[in-house]
N, C-alpha and C positions, 0 to 999 in steps of 0.2 A: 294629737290627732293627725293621721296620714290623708292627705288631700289627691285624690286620683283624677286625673282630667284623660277624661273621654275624646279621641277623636271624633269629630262628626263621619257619619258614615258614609254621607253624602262625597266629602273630600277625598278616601280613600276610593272609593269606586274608578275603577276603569273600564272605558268600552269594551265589549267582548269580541274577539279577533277578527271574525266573522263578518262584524259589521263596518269594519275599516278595511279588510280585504274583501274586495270584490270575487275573486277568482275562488277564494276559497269556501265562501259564501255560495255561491252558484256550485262547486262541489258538492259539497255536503246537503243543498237543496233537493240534487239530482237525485244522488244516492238518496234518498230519503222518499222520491217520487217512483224508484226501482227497486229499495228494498219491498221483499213480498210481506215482511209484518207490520211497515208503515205505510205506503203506496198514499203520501202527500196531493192532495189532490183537494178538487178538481181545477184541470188547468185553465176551463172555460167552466163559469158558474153554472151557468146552463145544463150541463152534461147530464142529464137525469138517469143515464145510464153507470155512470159512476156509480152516484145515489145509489142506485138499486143494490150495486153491488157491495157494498160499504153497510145496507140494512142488511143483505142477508148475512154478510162479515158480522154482526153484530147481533143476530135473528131477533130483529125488530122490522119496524115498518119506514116506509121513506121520510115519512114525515118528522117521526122523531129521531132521524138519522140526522137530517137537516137543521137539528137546534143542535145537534153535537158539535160543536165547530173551536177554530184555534179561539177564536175569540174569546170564549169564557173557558179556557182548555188551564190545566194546574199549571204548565209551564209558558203561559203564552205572559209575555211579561211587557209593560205598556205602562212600566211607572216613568215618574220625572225626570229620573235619572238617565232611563233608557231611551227617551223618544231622543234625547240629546243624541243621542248614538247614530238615531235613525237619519237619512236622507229625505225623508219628510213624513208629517204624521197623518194628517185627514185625506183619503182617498176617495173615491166615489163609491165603490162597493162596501170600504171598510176602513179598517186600521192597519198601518206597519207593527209590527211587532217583534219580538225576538223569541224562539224559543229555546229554553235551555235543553230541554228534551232531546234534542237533533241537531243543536247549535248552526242553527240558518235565520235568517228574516223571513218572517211567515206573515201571509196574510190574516185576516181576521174572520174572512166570510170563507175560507175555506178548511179543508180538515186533515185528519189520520187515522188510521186502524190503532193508535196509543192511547188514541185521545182520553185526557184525564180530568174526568167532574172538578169544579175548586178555584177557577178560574173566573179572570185575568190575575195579573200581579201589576197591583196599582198603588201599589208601598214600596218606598225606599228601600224601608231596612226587609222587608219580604224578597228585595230583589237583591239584596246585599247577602241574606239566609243565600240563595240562589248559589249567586257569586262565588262563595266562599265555599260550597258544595261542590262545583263546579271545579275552583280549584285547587280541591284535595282533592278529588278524580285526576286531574292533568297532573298533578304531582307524584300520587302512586304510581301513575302508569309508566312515567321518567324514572322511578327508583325500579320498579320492575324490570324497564332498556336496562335501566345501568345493571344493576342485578345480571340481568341476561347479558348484556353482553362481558362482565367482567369475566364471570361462569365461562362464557364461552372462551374466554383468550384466555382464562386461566388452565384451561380444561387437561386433564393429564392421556386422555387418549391422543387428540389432539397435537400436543406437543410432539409424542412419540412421534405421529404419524407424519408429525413435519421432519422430523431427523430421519426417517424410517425411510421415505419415498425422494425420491429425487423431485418431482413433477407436483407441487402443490398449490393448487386444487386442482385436484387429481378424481375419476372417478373410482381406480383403485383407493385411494387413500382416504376418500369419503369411507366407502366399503368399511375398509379395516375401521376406521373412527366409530363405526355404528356398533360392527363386532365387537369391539373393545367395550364401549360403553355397555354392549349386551354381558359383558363377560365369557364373552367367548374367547379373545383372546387377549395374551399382553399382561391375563387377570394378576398373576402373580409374578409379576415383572417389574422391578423396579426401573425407573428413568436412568440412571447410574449404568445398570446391566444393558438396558440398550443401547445407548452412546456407545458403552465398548464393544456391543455388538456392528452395530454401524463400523466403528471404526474398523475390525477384523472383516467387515465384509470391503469395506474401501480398499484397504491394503490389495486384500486378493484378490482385487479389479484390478486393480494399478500392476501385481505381477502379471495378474492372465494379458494385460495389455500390453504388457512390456515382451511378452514371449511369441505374441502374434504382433509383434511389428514386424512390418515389413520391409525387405532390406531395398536399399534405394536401386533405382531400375537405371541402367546403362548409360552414361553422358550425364548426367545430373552433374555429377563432379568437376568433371570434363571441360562442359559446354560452357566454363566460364570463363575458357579462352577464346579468345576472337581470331588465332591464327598460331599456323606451326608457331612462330618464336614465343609466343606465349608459352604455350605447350610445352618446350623445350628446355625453356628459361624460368619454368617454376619451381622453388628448388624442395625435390623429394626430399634425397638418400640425405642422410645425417653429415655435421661436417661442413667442409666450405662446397661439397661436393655439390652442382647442381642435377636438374634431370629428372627422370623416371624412376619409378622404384621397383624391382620387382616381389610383385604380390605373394609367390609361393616362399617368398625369405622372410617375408613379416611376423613379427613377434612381439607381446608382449613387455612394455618395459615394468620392472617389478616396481621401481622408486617413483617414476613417475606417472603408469597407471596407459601412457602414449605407447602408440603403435609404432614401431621402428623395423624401416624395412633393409634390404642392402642395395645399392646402386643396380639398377637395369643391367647395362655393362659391366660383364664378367671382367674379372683383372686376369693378366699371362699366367695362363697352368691354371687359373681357379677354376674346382670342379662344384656340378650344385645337382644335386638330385634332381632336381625338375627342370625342363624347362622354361627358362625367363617366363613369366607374365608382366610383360610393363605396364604402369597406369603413371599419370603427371604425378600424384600425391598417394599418401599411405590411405590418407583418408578415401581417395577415388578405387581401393581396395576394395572398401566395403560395398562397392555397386557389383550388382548380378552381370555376370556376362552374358554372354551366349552361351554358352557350356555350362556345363553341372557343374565343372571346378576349373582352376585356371591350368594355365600350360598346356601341352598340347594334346588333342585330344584321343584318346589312347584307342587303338586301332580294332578295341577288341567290341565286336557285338557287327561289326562293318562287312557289309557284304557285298 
């Protein structure tokens, strides 16, 4: 014979959130006093104009608007278990109560446009039925986040649009995300295909950017001597040779990829196509002069 032992119901029960958090408790009250299909009320018993408005919500008369209340309401719950819950139980106008309906502390003498015949819940395990309905609601709605947001970081538009866009969260890149999910575009694009697409468009950034730089502007080079000896004493031209180099003899070196220029000063009898352009280094070449090209500036267009 198989012997089962029952937990008591009573022992597993926990307070409902609500009623150990304060703040969240007066939330959910609020909301409950400004939703327009519950409008929780009245916040002064008195208010006979609530009433009114609550029978014609109901198209009955005041009177029998007034017996509709949380107190005998299906979810206003005021068992054992729960008053534990509560901050106190016997009040002047009523009873503390909990309802699972709108999950707030409700009073007893007041009401809702939900309100539902079948009430109080003044049983344990009626309040533990409760409970356990309550939290398989809270638990769908966590596998549904998670659902949603796994969906979301898994998402294959998404992704694209994060390899795609430089700027993410972007309101182009929102855009395209929507597209895409519309199938409008991307539809028959594999993830693979775009990466190498990306990457062929980086490339051709990286050369268009490399072909509009700009060459360095005059003295950049230069300016990082503090005085003629400086200047003089830096050593361009290749060799033990120090000095200037001039710019219109600079050439390509084939093995080592460097710029090699010939000494500023011409040697006895050396002839040179142009004349000298000196700078302290080969590197200070590559600064813009003043002229269109170096050496001297050729006579023709001068009037």
């Amino acid at each position: 014979m198989i012997k089962i032992t029952l937990k008591n119901s009573y022992e597993i029960f926990s307070c409902p959130l609500p009623t150990k958090d304060l703040a969240l408790n007066t939330n959910n009250r609020n909301d409950a006093i400004e939703a327009d299909h519950i409008h929780y009320g009245p916040l002064n018993l008195n208010d006979e104009e609530y009433w009114e408005h609550l029978a014609d919500h109901w198209k009955t008369d005041v009177s029998v608007a007034k017996k509709s209340l949380c107190g005998n309401c299906a979810a206003f719950d005021i068992s054992p278990q729960m008053k534990e819950c509560m901050p106190g139980s016997v009040q002047k106008d009523g009873v503390l109560g909990y309802c699972w309906m709108h999950k707030f502390k409700c009073h007893s003498a007041r009401t809702c446009y939900t309100w539902a015949a079948g009430g109080p819940i003044e049983e344990n395990d009626v309040s533990n039925e409760w409970a356990e309905k309550n939290k398989d609601q809270i638990d769908e709605k966590k596998k549904k986040k998670k659902r949603k947001k796994k969906k979301k970081k898994g998402d294959r538009c998404t992704r694209i649009a994060k390899r795609k866009y430089d700027v993410w969260p972007s309101a182009y890149a929102s855009g395209a995300v929507v597209k895409c999910r519309q199938g409008k575009i991307w539809k028959d694009l594999k993830e693979e295909e775009i990466i190498e697409m990306i990457e062929e468009e980086l490339e051709a950034m990286l050369d268009e950017k490399k072909k509009k730089r700009k060459k360095k502007k005059a003295g950049t080079e230069s300016s990082k001597e503090s005085s003629l000896r400086d200047w003089f004493g830096r050593k361009g031209a290749p060799g033990k040779k120090g000095g200037w180099v001039d710019c219109n003899t600079c050439r390509k070196d084939k093995k080592t990829g460097r710029k090699k220029c010939k000494p500023c000063g011409r040697q006895k009898g050396e002839k040179r196509a142009k004349y000298p352009s000196c700078r302290p280094t080969p590197g200070a070449c590559g600064e813009s002069g003043r002229g269109e090209s170096w050496g001297k500036k050729s006579a023709k267009g001068k009037k």
